[in-house]
C-alpha positions in Angstrom: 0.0 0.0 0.0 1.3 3.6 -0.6 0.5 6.8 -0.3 0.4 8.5 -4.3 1.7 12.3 -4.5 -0.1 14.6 -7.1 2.6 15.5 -9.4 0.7 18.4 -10.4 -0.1 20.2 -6.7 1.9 17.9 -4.3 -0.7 16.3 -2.4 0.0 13.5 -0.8 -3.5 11.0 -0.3 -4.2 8.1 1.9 -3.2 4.6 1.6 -3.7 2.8 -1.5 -2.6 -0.1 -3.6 -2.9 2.2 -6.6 -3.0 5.8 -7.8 -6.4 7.7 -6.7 -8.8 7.8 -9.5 -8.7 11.5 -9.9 -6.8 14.4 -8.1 -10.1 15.9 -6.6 -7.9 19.4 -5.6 -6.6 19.4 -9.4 -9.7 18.9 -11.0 -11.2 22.1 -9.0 -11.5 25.1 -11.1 -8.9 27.2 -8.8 -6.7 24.3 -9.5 -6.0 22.3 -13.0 -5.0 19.0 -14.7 -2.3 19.6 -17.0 -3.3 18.3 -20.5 -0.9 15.6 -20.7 -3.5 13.8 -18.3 -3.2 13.3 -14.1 0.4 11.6 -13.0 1.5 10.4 -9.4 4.6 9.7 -7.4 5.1 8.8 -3.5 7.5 9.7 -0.9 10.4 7.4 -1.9 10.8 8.5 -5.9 10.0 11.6 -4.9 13.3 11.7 -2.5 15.1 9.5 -5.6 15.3 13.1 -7.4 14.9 16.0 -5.0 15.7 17.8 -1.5 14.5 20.1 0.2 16.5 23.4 0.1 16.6 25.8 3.7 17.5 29.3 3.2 17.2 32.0 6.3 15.6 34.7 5.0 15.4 36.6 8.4 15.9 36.3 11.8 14.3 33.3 13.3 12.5 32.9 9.7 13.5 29.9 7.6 12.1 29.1 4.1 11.8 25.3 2.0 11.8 24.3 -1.1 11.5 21.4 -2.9 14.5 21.4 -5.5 14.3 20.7 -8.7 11.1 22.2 -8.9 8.0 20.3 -8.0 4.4 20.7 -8.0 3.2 24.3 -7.0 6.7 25.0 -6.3 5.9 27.0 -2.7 8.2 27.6 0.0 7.3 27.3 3.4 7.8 28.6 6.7 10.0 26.9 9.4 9.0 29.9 12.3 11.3 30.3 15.6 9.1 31.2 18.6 8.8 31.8 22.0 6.5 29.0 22.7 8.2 26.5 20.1 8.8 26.6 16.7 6.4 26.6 13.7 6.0 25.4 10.4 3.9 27.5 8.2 2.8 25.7 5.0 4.0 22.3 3.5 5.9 20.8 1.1 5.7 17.1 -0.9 8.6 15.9 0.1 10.1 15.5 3.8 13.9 14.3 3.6 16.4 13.2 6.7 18.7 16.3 6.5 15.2 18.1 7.2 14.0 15.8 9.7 17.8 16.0 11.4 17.7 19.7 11.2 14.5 20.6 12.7 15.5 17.8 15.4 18.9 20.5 16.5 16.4 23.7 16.2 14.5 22.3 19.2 11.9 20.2 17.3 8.0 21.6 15.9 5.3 22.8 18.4 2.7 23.5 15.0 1.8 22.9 11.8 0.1 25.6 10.6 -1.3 25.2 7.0 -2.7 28.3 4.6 -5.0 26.4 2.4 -5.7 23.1 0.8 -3.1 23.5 -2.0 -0.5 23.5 0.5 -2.1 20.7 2.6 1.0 18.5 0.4 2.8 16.2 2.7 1.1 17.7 6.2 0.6 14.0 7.7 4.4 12.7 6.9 6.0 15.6 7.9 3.8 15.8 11.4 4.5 12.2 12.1 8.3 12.8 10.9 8.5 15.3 13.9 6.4 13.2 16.9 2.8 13.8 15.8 2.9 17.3 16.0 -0.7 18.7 15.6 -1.7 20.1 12.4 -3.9 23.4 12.4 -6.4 23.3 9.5 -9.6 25.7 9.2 -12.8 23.3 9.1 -14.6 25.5 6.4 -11.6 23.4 4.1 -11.5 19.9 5.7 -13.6 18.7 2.8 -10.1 19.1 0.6 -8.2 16.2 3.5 -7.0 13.8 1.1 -5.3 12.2 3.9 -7.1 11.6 7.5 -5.3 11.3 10.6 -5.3 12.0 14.3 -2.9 14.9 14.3 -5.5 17.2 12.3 -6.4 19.9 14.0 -9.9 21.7 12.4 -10.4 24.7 14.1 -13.6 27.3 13.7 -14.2 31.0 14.0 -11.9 33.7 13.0 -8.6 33.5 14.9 -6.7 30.9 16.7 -4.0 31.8 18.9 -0.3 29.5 18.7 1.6 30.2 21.5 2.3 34.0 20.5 1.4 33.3 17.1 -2.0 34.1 15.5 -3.9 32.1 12.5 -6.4 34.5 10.6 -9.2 33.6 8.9 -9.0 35.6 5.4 -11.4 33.5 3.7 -10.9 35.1 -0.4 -9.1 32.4 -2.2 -10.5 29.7 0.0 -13.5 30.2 2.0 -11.0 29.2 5.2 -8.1 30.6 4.1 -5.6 31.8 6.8 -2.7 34.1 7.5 -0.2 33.4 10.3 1.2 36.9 12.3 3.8 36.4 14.0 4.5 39.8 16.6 7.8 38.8 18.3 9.8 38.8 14.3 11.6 42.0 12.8 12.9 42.9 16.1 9.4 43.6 17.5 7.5 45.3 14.9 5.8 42.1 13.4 5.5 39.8 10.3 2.9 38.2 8.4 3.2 34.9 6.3 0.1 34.9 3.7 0.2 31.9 1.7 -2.3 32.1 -1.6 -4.3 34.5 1.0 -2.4 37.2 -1.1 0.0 37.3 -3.4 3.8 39.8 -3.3 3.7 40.7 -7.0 6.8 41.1 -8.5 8.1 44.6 -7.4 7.3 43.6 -3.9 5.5 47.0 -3.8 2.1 45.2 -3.7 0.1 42.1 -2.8 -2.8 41.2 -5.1 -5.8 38.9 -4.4 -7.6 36.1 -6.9 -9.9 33.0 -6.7 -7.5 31.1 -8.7 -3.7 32.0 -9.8 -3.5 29.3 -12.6 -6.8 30.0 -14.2 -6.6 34.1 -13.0 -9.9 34.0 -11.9 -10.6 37.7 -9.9 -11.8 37.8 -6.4 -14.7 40.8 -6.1 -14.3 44.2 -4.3 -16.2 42.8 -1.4 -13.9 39.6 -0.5 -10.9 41.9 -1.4 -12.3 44.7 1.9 -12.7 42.0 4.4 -9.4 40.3 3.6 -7.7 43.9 4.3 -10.3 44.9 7.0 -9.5 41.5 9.0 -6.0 41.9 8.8 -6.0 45.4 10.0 -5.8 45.2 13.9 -2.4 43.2 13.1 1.2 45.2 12.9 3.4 43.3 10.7 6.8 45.0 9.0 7.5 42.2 6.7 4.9 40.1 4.2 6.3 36.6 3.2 4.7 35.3 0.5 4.7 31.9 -1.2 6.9 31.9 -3.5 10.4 32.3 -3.9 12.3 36.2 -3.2 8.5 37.3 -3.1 8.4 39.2 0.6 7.9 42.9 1.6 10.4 44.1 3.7 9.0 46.8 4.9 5.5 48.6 5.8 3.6 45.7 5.6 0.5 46.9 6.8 0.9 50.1 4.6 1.5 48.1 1.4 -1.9 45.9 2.1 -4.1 49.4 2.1 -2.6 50.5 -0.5 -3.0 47.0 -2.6 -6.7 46.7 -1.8 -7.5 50.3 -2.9 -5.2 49.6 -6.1 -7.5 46.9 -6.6 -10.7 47.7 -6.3 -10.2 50.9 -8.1 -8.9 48.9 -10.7 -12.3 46.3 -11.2 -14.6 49.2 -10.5 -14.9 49.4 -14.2 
């Protein structure tokens, strides 16, 4: 029995003695099936191929990446806290220099995951690090391909992490979360966003959509509440999914700015 891999998003699904018959987060119209038809892998050829790259991009902030490129091709969070560290987002692939590295940084308290395109390897990689519990919004259990007793489904808007905070964005996903951390950037706060929002290129901005493959728009109305929710929150920095794509710098400023950019820019 294995567990396939979604070449095409990374997730990982339950036990089987042969490839799922569909990838059901693919096949959803924020998501696609490459033309060349639905292919799958599993932990072992996965690790035949490709590691998983750490680079500090700040103090107490760690990103991972799958090299050579697979799947979405996100990086994720490993989070130095206070109360333990976190992981923010997932990858595919879970390799022993990870597993030995995360051992010498004093282990995982959380696994804190975005949205179901990142959901990936969540299972491995909690039971890789002790069973560490995984922090999912309910509204997007449906997309579990993979059960197990270390999800976490939580409701309402917020859920507190030690000193860390999950937000409830909704926008892309109806439960899809940011994570603010106060304690980084010496105090004044960062903000890891997932698909929540995008950093566009000139890390000036952050934009908003339904779906990023497909560029399906969100409206004016999920676009306010995503910034509206956030406000409360001081955060310097903005780390974004993908690769070089973070704000350094007047975080909260650049999300006003982005969500007026926006909507002024669909009001016609």
């Amino acid at each position: 029995m294995t567990h396939f891999i979604c070449i095409t998003c990374g997730t990982q699904f339950g036990e089987g003695d042969g490839p799922p018959p569909a990838c059901p987060i693919c096949e959803d119209e924020r998501q696609f099936v490459p033309q060349s038809g639905q292919e799958w892998t599993d932990m072992a050829s996965l690790g035949q191929k490709h590691e998983v790259i750490w680079s500090e991009e700040a103090e107490g902030v760690f990103s991972l990446q799958i090299s050579p490129h697979f799947g979405i091709g996100q990086r994720v969070f490993l989070v130095k806290g206070p109360n333990g560290n976190i992981l923010w987002d997932c990858l595919s692939l879970i390799d022993e220099p990870s597993k030995a590295r995360i051992a010498t940084m004093g282990d995982l308290s959380a696994i804190a995951i975005s949205h179901p395109h990142f959901y990936s390897s969540m299972t491995e990689w909690s039971a890789a690090c002790g069973g560490v519990p995984i922090y999912i919004h309910a509204n997007d259990s449906e997309w579990v391909q993979r059960r197990d007793a270390a999800l976490r489904p939580w409701t309402g808007e917020t859920l507190s992490i030690g000193q860390a905070t999950m937000i409830r964005c909704g926008g892309h996903f109806d439960g899809s979360c940011v994570l603010h951390c106060p304690w980084l950037e010496g105090g004044r706060g960062a903000l890891f966003v997932g698909d929540t929002m995008q950093v566009t290129m000139d890390r000036k901005f952050v934009s908003f959509m339904r779906s990023y493959p497909n560029l399906v728009p969100l409206d004016a109305r999920a676009v306010t509440a995503i910034s509206e929710t956030i406000r409360p929150y001081r955060f310097e920095a903005i780390y974004g999914a993908f690769p070089g794509r973070t704000v350094e710098s007047d975080g909260n400023g650049v999300v006003e700015r982005s969500a007026e950019r926006y909507r002024q820019a669909i009001a016609s």
